[in-house]
N, CA and C atoms as an extended XYZ file, in Angstrom:
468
Properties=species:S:1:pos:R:3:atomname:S:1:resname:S:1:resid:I:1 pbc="F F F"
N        -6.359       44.044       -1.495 N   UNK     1
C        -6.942       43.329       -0.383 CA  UNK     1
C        -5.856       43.073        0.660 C   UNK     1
N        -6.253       43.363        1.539 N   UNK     2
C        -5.196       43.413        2.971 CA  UNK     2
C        -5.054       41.723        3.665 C   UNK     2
N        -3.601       41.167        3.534 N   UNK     3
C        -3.629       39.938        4.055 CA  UNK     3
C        -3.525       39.638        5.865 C   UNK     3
N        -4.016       39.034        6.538 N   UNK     4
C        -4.666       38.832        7.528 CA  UNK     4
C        -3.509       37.972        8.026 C   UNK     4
N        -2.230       38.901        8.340 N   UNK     5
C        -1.022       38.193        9.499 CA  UNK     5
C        -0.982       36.928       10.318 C   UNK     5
N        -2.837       36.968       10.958 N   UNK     6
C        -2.791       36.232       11.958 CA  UNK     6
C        -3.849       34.924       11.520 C   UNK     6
N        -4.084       34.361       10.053 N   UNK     7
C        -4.515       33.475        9.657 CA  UNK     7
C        -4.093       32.040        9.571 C   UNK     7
N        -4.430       31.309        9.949 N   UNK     8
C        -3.523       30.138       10.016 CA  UNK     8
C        -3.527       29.794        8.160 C   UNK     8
N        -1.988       29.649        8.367 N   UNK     9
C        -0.658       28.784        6.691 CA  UNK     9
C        -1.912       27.810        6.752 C   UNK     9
N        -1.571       28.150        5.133 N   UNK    10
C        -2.815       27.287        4.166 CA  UNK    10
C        -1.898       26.611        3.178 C   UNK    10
N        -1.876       25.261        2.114 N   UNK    11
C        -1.388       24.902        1.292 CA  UNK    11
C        -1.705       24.444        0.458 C   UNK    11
N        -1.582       24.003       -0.778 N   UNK    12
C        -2.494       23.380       -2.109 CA  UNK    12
C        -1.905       21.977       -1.708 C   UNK    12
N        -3.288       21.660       -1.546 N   UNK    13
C        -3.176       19.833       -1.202 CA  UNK    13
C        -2.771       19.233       -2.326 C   UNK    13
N        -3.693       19.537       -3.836 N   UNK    14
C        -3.201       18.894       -4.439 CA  UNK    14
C        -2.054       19.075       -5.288 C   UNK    14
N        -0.922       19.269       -4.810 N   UNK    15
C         0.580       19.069       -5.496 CA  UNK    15
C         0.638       18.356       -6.227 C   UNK    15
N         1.037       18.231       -7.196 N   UNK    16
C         1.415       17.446       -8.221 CA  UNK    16
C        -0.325       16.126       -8.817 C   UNK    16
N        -1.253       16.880       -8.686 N   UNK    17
C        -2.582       16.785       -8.916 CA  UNK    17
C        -2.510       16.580      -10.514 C   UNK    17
N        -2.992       15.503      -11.525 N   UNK    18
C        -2.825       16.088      -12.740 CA  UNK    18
C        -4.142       15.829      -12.905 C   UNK    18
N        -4.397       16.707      -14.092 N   UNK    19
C        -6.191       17.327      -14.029 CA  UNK    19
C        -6.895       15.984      -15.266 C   UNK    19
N        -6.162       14.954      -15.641 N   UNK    20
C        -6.380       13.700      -16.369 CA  UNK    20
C        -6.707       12.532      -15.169 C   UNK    20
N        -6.118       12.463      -14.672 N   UNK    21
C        -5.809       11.464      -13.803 CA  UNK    21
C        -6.503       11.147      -12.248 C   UNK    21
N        -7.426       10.873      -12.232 N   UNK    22
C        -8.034       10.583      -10.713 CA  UNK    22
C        -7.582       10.372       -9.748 C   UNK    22
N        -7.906       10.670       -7.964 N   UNK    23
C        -7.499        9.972       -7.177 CA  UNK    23
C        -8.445        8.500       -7.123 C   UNK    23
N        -7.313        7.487       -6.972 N   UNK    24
C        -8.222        6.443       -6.337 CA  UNK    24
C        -9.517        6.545       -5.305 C   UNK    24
N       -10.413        6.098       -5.127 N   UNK    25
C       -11.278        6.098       -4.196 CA  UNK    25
C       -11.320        5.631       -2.709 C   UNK    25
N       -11.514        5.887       -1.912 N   UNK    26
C       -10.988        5.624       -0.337 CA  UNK    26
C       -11.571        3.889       -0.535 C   UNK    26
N       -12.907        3.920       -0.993 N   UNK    27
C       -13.263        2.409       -1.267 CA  UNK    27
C       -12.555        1.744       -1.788 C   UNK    27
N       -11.758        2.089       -2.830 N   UNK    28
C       -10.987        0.929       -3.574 CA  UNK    28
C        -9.814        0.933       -3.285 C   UNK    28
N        -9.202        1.752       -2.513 N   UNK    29
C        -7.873        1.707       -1.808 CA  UNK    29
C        -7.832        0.442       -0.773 C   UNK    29
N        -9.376        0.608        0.180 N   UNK    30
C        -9.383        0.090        1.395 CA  UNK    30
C        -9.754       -1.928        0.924 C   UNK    30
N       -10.222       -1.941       -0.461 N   UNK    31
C       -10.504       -3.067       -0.601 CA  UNK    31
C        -9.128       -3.675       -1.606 C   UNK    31
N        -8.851       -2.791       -1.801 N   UNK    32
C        -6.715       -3.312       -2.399 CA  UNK    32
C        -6.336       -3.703       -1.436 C   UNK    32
N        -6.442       -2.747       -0.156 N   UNK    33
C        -5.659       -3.216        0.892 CA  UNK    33
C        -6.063       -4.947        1.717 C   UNK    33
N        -7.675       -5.325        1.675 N   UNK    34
C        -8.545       -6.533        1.917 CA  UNK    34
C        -8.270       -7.757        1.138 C   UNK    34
N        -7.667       -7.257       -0.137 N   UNK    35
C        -7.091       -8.226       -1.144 CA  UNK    35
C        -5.811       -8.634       -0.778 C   UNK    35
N        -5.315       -7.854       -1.008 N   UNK    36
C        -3.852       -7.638       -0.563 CA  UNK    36
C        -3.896       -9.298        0.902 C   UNK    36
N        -4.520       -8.905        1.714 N   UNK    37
C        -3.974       -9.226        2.721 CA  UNK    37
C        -4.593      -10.964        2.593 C   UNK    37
N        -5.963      -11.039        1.724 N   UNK    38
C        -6.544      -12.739        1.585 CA  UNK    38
C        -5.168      -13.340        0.409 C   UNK    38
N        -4.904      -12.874       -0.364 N   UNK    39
C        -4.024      -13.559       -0.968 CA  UNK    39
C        -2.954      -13.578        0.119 C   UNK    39
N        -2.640      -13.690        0.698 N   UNK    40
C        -1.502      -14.179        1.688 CA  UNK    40
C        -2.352      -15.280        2.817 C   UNK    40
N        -3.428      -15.420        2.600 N   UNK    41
C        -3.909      -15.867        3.549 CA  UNK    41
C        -4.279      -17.707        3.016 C   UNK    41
N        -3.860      -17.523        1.562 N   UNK    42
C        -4.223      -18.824        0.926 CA  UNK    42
C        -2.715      -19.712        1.095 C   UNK    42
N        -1.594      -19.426        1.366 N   UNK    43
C        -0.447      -20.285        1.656 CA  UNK    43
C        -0.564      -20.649        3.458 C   UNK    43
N        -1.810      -19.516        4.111 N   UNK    44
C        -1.319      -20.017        5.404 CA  UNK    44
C        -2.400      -20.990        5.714 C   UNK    44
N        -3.542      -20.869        5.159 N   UNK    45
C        -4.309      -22.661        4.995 CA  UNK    45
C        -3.725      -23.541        4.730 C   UNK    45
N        -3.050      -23.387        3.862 N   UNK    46
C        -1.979      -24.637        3.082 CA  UNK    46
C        -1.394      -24.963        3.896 C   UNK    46
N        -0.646      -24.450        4.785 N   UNK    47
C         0.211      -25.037        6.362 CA  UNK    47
C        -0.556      -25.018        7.073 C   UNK    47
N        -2.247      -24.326        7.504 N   UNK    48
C        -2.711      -24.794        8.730 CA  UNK    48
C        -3.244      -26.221        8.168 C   UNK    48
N        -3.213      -26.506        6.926 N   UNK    49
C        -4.430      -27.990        7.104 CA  UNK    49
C        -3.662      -28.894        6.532 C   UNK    49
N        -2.190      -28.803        5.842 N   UNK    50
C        -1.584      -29.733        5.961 CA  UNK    50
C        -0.760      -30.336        6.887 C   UNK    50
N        -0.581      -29.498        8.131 N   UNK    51
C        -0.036      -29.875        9.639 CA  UNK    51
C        -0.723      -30.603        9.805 C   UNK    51
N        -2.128      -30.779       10.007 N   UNK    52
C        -2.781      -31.112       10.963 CA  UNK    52
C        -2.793      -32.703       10.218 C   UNK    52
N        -1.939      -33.121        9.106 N   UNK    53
C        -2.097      -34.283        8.650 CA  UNK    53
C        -0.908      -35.571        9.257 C   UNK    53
N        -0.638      -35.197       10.345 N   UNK    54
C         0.663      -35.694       11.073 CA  UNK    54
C         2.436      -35.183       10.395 C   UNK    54
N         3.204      -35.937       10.822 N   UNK    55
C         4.665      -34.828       10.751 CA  UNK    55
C         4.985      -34.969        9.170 C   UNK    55
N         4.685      -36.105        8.533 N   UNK    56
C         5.114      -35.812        6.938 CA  UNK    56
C         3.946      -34.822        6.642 C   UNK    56
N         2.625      -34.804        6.692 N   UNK    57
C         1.835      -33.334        5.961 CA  UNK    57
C         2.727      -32.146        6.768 C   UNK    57
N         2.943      -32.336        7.602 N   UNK    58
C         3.357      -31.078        8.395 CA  UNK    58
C         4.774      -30.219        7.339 C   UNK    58
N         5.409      -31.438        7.194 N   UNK    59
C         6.301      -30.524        5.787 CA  UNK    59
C         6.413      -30.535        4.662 C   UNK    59
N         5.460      -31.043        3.977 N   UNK    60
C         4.949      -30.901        2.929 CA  UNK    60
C         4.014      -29.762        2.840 C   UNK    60
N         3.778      -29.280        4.094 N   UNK    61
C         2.878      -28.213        4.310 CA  UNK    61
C         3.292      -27.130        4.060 C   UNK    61
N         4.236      -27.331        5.308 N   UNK    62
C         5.085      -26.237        5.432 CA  UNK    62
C         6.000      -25.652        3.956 C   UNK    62
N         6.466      -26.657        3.481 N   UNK    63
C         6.964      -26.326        2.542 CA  UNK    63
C         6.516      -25.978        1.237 C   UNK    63
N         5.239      -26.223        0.859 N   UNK    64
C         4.121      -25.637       -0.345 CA  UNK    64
C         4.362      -24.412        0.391 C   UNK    64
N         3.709      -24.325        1.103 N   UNK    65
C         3.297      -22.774        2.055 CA  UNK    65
C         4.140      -21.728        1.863 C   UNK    65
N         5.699      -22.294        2.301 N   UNK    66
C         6.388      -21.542        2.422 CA  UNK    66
C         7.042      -20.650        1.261 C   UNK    66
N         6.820      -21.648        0.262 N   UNK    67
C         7.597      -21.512       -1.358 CA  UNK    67
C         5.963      -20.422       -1.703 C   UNK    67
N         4.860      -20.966       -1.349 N   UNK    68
C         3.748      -19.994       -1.809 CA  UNK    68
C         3.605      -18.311       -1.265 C   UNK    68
N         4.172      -18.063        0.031 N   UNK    69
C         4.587      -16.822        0.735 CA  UNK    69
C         5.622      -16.727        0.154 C   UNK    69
N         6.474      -16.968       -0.347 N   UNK    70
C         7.982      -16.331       -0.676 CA  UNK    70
C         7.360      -16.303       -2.497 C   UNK    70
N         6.459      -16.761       -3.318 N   UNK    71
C         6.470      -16.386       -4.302 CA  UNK    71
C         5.786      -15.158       -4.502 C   UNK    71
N         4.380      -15.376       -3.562 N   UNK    72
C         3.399      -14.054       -2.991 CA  UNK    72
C         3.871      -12.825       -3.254 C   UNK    72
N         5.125      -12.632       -2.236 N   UNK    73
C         5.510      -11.800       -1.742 CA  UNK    73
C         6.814      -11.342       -3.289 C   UNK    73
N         7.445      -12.170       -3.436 N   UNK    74
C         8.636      -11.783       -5.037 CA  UNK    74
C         7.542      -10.870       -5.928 C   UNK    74
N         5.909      -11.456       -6.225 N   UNK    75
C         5.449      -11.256       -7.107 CA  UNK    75
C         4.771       -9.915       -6.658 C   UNK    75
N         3.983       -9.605       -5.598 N   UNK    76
C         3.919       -8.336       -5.121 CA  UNK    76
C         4.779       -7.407       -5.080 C   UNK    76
N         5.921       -7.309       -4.710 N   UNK    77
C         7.366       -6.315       -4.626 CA  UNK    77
C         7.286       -6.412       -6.135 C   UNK    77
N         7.576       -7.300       -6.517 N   UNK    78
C         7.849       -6.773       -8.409 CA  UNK    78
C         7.083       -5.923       -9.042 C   UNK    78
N         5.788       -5.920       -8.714 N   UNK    79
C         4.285       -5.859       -9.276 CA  UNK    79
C         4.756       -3.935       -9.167 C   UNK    79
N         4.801       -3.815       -7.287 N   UNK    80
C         4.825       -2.597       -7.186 CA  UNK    80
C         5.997       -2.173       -6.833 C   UNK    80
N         7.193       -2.201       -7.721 N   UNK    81
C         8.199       -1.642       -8.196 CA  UNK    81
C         8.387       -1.228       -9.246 C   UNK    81
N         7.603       -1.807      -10.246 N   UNK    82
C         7.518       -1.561      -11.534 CA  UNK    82
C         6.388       -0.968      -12.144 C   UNK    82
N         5.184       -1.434      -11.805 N   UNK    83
C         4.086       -0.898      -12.110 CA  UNK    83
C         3.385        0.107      -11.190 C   UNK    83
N         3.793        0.077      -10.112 N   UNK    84
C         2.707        0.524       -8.722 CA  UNK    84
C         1.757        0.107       -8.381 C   UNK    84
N         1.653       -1.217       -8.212 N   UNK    85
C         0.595       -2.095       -8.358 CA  UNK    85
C         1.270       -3.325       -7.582 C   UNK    85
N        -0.369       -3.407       -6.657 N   UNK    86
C         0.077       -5.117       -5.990 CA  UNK    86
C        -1.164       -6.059       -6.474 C   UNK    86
N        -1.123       -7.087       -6.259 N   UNK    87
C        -2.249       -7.741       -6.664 CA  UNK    87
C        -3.598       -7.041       -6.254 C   UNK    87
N        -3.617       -6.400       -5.367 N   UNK    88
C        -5.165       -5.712       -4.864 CA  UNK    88
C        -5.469       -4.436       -5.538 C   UNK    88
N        -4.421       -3.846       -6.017 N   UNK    89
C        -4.566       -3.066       -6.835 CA  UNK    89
C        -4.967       -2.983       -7.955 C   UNK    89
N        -3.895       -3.788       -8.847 N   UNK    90
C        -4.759       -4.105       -9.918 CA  UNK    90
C        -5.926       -4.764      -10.592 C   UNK    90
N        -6.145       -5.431       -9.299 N   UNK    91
C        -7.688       -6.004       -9.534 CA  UNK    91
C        -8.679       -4.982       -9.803 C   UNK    91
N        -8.020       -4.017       -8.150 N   UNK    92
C        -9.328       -2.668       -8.652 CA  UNK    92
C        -8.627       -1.530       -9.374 C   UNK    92
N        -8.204       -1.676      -10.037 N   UNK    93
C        -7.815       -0.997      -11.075 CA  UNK    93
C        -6.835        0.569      -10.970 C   UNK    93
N        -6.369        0.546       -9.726 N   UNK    94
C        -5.754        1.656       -9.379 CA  UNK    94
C        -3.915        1.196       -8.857 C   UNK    94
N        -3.325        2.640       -8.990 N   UNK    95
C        -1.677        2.569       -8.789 CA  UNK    95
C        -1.147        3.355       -7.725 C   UNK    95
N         0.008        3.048       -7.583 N   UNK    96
C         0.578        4.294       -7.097 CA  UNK    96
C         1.392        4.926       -7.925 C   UNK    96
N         1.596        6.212       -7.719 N   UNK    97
C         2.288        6.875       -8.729 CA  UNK    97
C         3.129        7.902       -7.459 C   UNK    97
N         4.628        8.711       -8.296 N   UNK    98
C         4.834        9.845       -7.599 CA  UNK    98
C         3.699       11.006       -7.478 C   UNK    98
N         4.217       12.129       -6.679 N   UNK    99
C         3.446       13.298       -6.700 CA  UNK    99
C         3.241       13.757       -8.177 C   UNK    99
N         4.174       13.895       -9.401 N   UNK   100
C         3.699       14.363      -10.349 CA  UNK   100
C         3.032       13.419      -11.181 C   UNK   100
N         2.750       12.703      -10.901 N   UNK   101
C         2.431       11.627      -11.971 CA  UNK   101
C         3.390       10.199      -12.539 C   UNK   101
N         4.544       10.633      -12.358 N   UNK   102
C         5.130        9.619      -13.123 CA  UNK   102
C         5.633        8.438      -12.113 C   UNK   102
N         6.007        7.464      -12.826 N   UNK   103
C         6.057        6.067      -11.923 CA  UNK   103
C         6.926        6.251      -10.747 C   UNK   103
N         6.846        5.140      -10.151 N   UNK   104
C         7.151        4.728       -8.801 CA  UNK   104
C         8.201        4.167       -8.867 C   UNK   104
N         9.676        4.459       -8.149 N   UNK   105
C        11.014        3.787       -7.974 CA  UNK   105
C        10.659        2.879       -7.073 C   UNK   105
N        12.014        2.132       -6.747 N   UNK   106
C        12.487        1.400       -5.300 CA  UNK   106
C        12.295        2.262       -4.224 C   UNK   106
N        13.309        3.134       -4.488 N   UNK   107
C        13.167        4.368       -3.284 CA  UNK   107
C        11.816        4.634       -2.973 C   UNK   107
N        10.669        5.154       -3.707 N   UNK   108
C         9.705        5.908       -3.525 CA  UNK   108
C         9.003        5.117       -2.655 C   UNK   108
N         8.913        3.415       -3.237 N   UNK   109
C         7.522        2.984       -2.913 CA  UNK   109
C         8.005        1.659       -1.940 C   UNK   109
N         9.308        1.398       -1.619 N   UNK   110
C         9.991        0.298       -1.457 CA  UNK   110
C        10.938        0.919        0.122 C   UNK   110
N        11.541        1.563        0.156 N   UNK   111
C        12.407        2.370        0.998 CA  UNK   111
C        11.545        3.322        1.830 C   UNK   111
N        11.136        4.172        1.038 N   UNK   112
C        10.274        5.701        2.564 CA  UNK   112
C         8.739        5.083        2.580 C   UNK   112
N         7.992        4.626        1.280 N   UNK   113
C         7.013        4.140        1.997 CA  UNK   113
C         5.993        3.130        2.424 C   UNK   113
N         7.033        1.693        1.989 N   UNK   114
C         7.195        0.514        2.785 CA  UNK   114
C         7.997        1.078        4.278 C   UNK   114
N         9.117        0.662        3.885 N   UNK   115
C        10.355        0.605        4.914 CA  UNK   115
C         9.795        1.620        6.144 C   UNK   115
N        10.304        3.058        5.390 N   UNK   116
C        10.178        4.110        6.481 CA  UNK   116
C         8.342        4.260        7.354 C   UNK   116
N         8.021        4.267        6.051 N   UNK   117
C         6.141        4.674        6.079 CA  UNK   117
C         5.436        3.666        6.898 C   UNK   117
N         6.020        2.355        6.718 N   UNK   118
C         4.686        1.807        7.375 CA  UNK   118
C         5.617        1.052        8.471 C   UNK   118
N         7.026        0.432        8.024 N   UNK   119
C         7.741       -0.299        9.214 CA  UNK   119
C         8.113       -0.004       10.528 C   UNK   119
N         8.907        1.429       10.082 N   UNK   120
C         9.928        2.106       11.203 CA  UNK   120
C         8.652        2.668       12.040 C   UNK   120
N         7.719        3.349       11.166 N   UNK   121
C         7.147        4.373       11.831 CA  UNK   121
C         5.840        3.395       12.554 C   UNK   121
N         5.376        2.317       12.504 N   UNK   122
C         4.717        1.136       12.761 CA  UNK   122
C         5.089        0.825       14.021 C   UNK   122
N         5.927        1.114       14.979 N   UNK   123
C         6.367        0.653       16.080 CA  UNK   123
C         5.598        1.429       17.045 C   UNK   123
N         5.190        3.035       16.399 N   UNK   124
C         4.894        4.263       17.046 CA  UNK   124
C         3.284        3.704       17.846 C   UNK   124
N         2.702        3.175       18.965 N   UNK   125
C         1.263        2.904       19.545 CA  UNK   125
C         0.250        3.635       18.195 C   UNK   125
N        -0.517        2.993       17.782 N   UNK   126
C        -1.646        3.252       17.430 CA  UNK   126
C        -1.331        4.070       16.188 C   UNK   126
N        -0.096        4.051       15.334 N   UNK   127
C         0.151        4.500       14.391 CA  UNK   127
C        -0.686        3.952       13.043 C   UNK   127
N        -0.704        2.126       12.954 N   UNK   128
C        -2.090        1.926       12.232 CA  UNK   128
C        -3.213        2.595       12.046 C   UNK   128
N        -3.669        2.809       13.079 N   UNK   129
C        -4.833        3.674       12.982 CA  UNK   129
C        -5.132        5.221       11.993 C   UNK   129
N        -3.838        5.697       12.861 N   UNK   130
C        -3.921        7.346       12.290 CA  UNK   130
C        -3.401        7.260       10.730 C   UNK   130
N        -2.295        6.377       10.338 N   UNK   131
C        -2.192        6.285        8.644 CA  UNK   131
C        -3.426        5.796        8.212 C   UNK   131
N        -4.289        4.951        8.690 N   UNK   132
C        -4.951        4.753        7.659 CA  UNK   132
C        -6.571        5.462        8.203 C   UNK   132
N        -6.449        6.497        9.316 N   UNK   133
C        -7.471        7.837        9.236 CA  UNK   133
C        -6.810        9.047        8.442 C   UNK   133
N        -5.954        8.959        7.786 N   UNK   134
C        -5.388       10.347        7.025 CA  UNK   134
C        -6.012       10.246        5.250 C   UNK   134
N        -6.340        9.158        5.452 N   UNK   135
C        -6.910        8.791        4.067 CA  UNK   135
C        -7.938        9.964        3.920 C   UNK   135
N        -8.589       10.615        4.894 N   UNK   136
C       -10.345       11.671        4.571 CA  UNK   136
C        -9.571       12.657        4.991 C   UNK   136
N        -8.044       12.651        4.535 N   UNK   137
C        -7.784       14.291        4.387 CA  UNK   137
C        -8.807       14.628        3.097 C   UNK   137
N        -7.981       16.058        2.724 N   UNK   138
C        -8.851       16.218        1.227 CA  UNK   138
C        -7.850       15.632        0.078 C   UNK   138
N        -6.749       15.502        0.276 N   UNK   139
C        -6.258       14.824       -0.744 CA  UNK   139
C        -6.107       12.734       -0.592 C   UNK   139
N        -6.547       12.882        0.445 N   UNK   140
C        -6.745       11.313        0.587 CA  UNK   140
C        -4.941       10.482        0.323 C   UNK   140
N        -4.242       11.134        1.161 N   UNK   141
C        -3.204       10.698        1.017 CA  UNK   141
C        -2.602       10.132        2.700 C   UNK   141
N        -2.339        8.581        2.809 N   UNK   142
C        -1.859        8.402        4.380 CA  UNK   142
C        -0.823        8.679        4.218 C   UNK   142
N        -0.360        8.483        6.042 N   UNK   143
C         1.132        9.210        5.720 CA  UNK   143
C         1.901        8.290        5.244 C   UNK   143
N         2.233        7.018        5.219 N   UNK   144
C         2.678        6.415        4.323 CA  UNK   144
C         3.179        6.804        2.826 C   UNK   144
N         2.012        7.751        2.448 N   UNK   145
C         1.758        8.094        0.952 CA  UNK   145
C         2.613        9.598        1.344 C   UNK   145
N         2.871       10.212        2.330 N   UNK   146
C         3.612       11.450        2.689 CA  UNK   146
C         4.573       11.370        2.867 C   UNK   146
N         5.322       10.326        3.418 N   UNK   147
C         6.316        9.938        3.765 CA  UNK   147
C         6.902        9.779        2.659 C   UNK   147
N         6.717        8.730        1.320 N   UNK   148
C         6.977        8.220        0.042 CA  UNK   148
C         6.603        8.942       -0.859 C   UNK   148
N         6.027       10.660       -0.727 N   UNK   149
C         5.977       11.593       -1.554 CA  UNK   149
C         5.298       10.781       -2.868 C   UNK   149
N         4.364       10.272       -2.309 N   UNK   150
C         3.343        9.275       -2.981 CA  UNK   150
C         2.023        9.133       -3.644 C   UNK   150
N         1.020        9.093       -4.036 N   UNK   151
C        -0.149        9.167       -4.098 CA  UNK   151
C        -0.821        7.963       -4.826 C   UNK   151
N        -2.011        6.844       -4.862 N   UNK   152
C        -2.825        6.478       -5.508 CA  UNK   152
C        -3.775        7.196       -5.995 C   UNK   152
N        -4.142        6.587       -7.460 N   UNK   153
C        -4.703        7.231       -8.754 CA  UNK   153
C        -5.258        5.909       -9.374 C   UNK   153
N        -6.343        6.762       -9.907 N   UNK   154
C        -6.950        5.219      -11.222 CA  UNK   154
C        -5.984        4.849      -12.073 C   UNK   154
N        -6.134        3.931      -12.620 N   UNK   155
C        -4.965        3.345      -13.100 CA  UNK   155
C        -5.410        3.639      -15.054 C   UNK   155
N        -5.007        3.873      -15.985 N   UNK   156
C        -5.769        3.739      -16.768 CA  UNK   156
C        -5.271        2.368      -17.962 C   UNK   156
């Protein structure tokens, strides 16, 4: 069979695909991510409604609050450094993993796709958007997840 020079480069999406292991679902990615973001949202009640109790609630507020975002946040980074998992994740039952399957470093998930994936490259206009429209590729990977040579999977 004669190959066709002028075809547009094709590639196997799923790299490091293992034929056990599911991709997460765009639904349960997008509601990790909805979780994700209300649990942070319960230390900032805690400072909006203990301000409003004059200047001693105000730091007593502040300071529950603050110790509650700084534990939030220790316990998320740990979660998904070690497991690939943040609190929204494991609720719905899915991880991140490398491309072949196996767990997630600092580097992978902490450095290219925190740091690089969503921070640096976060400055770019309307970059929110397009990472999280890359999700209905066919491998359902944002670039975040490209960047960090990354992927979510069911968790088992």
């Amino acid at each position: 069979m004669a190959v066709n020079p002028y075809a547009a480069p094709s590639a196997d999406l799923n790299v490091g695909a293992s034929a056990d292991v599911a991709l997460a679902s765009r639904g349960a990615r997008f509601g990790a991510a909805v979780l994700d973001g209300l649990v942070f949202m319960i230390p900032y009640f805690i400072i909006v409604f203990a301000t409003r109790g004059g200047e001693g609630g105000a730091k007593i507020g502040l300071g529950i609050g603050g110790l509650a975002i700084l534990a939030i946040a220790v316990y998320q980074f740990v979660g998904a450094v070690t497991k690939g998992q943040t609190i929204g994740k494991k609720l719905l039952g899915i991880k991140v993993t490398k491309l072949d399957g196996s767990p997630v470093d600092f580097v992978s998930i902490v450095i290219m796709r925190g740091l690089v994936g969503q921070v640096l490259l976060g400055i770019i206009p309307l970059y929110g958007l397009i990472d999280a429209l890359f999700i209905f590729r066919p491998d359902q990977r944002c670039v975040h997840d490209l960047v960090g040579a990354t992927k979510v999977v069911e968790a088992k």
